[in-house]
N, C-alpha and C positions, 0 to 999 in steps of 0.2 A: 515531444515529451522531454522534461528536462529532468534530470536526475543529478539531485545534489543528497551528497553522504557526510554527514557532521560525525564527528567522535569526540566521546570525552571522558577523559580520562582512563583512555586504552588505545594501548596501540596497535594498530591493523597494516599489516602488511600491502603491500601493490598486488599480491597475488591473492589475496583474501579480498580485496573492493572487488578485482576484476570478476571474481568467483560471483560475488551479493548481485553487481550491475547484471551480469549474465542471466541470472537465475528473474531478478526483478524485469530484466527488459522480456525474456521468456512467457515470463509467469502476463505480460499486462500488453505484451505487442497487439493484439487483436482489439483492443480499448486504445489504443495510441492515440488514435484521431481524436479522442473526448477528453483526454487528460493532458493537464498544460504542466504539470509539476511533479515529480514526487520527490519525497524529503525521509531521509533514511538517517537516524541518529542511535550510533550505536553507543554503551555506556555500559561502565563496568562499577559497580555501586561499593563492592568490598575491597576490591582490589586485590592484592596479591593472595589475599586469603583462600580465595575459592568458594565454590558453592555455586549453588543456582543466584548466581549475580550479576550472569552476561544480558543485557537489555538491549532488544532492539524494537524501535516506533520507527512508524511509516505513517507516512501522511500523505495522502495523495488527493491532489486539487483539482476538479473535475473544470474542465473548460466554462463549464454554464457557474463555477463558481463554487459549489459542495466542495468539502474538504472531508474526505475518511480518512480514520486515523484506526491502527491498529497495534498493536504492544504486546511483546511475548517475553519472558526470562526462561532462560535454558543454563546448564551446566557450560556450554561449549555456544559462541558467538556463533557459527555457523547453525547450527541447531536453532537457536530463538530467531533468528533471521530467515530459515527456511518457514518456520511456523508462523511469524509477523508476514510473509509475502504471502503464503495459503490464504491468512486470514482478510489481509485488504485486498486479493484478487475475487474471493469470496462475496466482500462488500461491496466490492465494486460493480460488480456482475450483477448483485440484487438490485444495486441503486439503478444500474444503467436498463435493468429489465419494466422495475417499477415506473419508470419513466417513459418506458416506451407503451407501457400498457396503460399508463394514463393520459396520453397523447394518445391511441386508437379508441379508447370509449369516447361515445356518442351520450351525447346529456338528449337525455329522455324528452323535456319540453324542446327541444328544437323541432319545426315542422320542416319534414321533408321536403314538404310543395313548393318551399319558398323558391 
C-alpha cells in the first residue's frame, strides 16, 4: 500500500503527517493486501481567516482498479481527517464486502450435474 499526502496551501508539520499516516495505516491495515494507493490531500480554503475551512479527500485505489474517494471539512485538520479516514475505511469495507458476496452467489441457471 502506497501512501502519498499532498497539501495545499497549508502547512503541516512532520509531527501532524506522522499523526494522519499512523491513524490511515491503522484505520485500512486489514484491506492492505487489496489496496495498491491511497492519496490524502489536505487544503485549507480560507486561510488565515478560520472557520470550518480545514479539507481533507482520500482516495484510495483498490488493486482490482475501483478508486473511493472521501472528503470531510472540520474546524481543526486533524478533525476533518479523522472523519475523511472513518468514512473511506467505511467504503471500503462495503465495497470489499459487496464483492465478496458477489463472487459467492450461484447463478440460478447453472446445472449442478455438469
Amino acid at each position: 500500500m502506497i501512501l502519498e499526502v499532498q497539501r495545499k496551501g497549508i502547512a503541516v508539520g512532520k509531527s501532524m503527517l506522522d499523526a494522519i499516516a499512523k491513524h490511515i495505516d491503522g484505520a485500512l491495515e486489514r484491506f492492505a493486501g487489496r489496496i495498491r494507493r491511497v492519496t490524502i490531500c489536505l487544503s485549507d480554503t480560507n486561510g488565515p481567516r478560520g472557520g470550518v475551512d480545514k479539507d481533507c479527500s482520500i482516495a484510495v485505489q483498490l488493486v482490482r482498479g475501483k478508486t473511493l474517494r472521501a472528503k470531510r471539512s472540520d474546524t481543526s485538520l486533524l478533525a476533518a481527517t479523522n472523519l475523511a479516514v472513518d468514512r473511506v475505511t467505511h467504503a471500503v469495507r462495503r465495497e470489499l464486502e459487496r464483492r465478496r458476496n458477489k463472487a459467492g452467489r450461484q447463478r440460478p441457471w447453472r446445472s449442478y450435474a455438469e
